[in-house]
N, C-alpha and C positions, 0 to 999 in steps of 0.2 A: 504494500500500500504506500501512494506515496505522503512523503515528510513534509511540515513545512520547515521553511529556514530552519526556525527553531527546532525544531525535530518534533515536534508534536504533528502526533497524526492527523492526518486529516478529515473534515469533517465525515460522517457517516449520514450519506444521504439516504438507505436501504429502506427508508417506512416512508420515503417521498412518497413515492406513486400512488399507495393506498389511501396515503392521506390528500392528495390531489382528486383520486377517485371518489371518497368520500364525500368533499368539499365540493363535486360536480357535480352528484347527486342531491348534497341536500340544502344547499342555498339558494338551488329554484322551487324547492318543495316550501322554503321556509318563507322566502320572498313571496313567492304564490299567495300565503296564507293573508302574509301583512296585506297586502294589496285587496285580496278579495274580501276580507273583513273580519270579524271582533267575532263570528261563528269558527270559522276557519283559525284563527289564531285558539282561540280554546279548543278547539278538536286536537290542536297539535302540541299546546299545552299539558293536554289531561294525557295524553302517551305519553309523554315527557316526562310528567313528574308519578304518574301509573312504573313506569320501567327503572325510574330512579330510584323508587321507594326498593322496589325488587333486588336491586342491587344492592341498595344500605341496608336491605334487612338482611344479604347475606353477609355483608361485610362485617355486620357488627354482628353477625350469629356466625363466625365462623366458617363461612362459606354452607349453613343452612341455614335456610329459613323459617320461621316460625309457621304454626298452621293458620293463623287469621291474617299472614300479608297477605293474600290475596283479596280478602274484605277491605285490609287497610288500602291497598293498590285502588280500588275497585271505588272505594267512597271519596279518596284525591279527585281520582280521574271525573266523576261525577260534578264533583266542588267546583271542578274547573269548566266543564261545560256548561254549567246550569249559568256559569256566573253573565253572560252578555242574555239571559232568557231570563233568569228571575233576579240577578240584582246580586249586589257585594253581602247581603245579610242570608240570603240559600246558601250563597257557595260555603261564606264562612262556617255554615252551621254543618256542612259535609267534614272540611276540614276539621273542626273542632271533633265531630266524632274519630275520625282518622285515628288524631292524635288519643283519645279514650282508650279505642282498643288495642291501640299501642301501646299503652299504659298499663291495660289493665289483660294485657295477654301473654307477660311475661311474670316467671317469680319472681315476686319483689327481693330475694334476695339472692337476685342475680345484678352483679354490677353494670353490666350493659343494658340495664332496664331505662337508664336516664336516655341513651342512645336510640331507642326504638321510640319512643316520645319524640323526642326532640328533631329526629330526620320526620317524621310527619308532620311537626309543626312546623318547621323551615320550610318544607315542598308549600306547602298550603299558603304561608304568608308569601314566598316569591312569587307563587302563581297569582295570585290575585294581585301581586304589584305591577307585572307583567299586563295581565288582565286590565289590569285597569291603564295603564300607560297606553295601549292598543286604543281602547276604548272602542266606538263608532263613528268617531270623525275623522275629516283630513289630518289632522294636525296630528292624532293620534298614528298613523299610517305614518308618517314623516320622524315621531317621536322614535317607535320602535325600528326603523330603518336606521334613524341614528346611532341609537341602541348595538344595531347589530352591528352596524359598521366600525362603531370602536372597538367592539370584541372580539368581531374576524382578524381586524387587520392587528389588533394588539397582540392576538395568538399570533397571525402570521407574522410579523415585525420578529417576536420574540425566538420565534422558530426559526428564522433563516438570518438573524443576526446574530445570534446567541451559538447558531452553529457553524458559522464561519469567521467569525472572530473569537468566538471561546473565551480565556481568559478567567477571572476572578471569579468563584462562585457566589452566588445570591446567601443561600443557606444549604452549606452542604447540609448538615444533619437532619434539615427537614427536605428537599430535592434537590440529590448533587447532579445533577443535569442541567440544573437552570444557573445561567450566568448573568453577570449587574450588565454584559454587554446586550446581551437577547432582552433582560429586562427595559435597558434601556431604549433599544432599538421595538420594544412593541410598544413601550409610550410614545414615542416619535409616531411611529406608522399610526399610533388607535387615535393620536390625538390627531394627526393631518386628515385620515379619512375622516373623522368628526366635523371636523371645520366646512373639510368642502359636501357633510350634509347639511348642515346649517348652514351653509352661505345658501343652499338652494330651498332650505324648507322655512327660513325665516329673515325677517329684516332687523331683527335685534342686533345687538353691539358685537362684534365677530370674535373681540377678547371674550365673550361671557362665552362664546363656543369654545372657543380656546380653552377655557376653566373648566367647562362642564366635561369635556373631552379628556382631559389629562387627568385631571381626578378619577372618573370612570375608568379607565385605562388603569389609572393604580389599584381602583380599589377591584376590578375584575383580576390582575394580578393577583393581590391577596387575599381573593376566594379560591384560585386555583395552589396558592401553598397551602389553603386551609385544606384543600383537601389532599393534597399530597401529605400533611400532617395526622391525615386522620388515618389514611391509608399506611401510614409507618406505624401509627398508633397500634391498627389492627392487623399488620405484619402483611400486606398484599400489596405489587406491585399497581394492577388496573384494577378497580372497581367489576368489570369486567370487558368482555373482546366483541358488542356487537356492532361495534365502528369500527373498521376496521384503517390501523395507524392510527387509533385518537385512544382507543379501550373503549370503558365503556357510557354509556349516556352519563353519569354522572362526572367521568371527566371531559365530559362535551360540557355538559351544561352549567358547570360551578361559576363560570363567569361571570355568565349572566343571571345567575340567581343573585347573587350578590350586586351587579351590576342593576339589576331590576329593580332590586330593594333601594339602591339608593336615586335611581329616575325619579322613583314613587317620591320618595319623601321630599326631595326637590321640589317634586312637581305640587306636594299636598301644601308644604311651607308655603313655597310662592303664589301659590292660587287655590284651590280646593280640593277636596279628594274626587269630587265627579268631573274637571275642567285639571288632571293628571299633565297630561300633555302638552296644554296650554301654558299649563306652569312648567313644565322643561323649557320651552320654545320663544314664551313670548313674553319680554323684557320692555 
């Protein structure tokens, strides 16, 4: 293989193409959604955070899962479709059950009881921040494309900077594969594609794009150590392999859960919890 100067091998580009293959597949599926509307986005939601639960209930059960995740999967998935048909107080009340049998379908004294809780209660509150950042109007459509495009390009930034420049690790002890150069280089990329959506989905002040963009950008970074952290926690490499080059839906999605969570509260500060988007966008 070859060196560089410095004798450090060279980048290992071998999970390119699947993860190319992946990213061809499912950014027209997702993009689709945004576009055709606030039905469509909760459909794709509720598998989302339906496959994610499936995964953290093995992750935190050892690679088995309990006998009522598929209730707990099952009352998510519902939470998140009812939510653009009956309103943020149905969905919620799916979700809160979730989190119940979560609760109350482990022995309490099992340690990893707090963990089976609390993955249902996260799915359910990113989804309905998500949910509601979407909403049913323009601005909502323009919000979560924003969304997506800091988080695409801050993964991709970080991936193909981080692996061709290498250098300094982030935090080996919680993922020694991530470098401050990738980190660096996917705040660059999440915050320029941010910018040039908001130059086109609004007339506000182009630094508050700038802010909104590079904050998101970090703080989708540190959803994805949180879960590289949890995953060292619970001794497993991927959450699991049904992306193929990414693992699994929860390390697809940790970005933007996090990332979602903080659109929402943006947007509920600046303006209302029904006008989400409006308060991301419009300064």
């Amino acid at each position: 293989m070859s060196q560089s100067p410095a004798g450090r091998k060279g980048p290992n580009w071998s999970d390119l193409r699947p993860r190319l293959l992946s990213a061809f597949l499912l950014i027209p599926i997702v993009a689709a959604a945004i576009i055709y509307g606030d039905i469509a986005v909760a459909a794709l939601v509720a598998v989302a955070v339906a496959l994610a639960y499936q995964e953290w209930s093995r992750m935190v059960g050892q690679g088995k899962m309990n006998r009522f995740t598929y209730l707990i999967m099952g009352l998510l998935a519902v939470g998140a479709v009812v939510y653009p048909i009956a309103g943020f107080t149905a969905s919620l009340v799916f979700f809160v059950l979730g989190a119940l049998v979560a609760a109350l379908s482990v022995d309490w004294r099992q340690w990893r009881l707090p963990y089976y809780a609390a993955g249902a209660i996260f799915f359910g509150v990113a989804a309905i921040c998500i949910l509601a950042l979407r909403g049913d109007s323009v601005a909502g459509i323009w919000a979560t494309v924003f969304l997506a495009a800091v988080i695409w390009l801050t993964d991709s930034g970080a991936f193909f900077v981080g692996r061709l420049l290498g250098g300094v690790k982030l935090s080996p002890e919680i993922s020694p594969s991530k470098t401050w150069s990738g980190a660096l280089g996917g705040l660059a990329f999440g915050t320029m594609g941010g910018l040039i959506v908001w130059l086109m989905a609004t007339d506000s002040p182009f630094w508050i794009g700038i802010l909104i963009a590079s904050v998101l950008s970090i703080v989708a970074q540190l959803g994805d150590l949180v879960e590289s952290a949890l995953k060292r926690r619970f001794l497993i490499k991927d959450s699991g392999d049904i992306i193929p080059g990414h693992g699994g839906i929860l390390d697809r999605i940790d970005s933007f859960t996090f990332g979602g969570i903080l659109l929402f509260l943006i947007g509920v500060i600046h303006a209302a919890s029904d006008q989400v988007a409006q308060g991301v966008l419009i300064w």
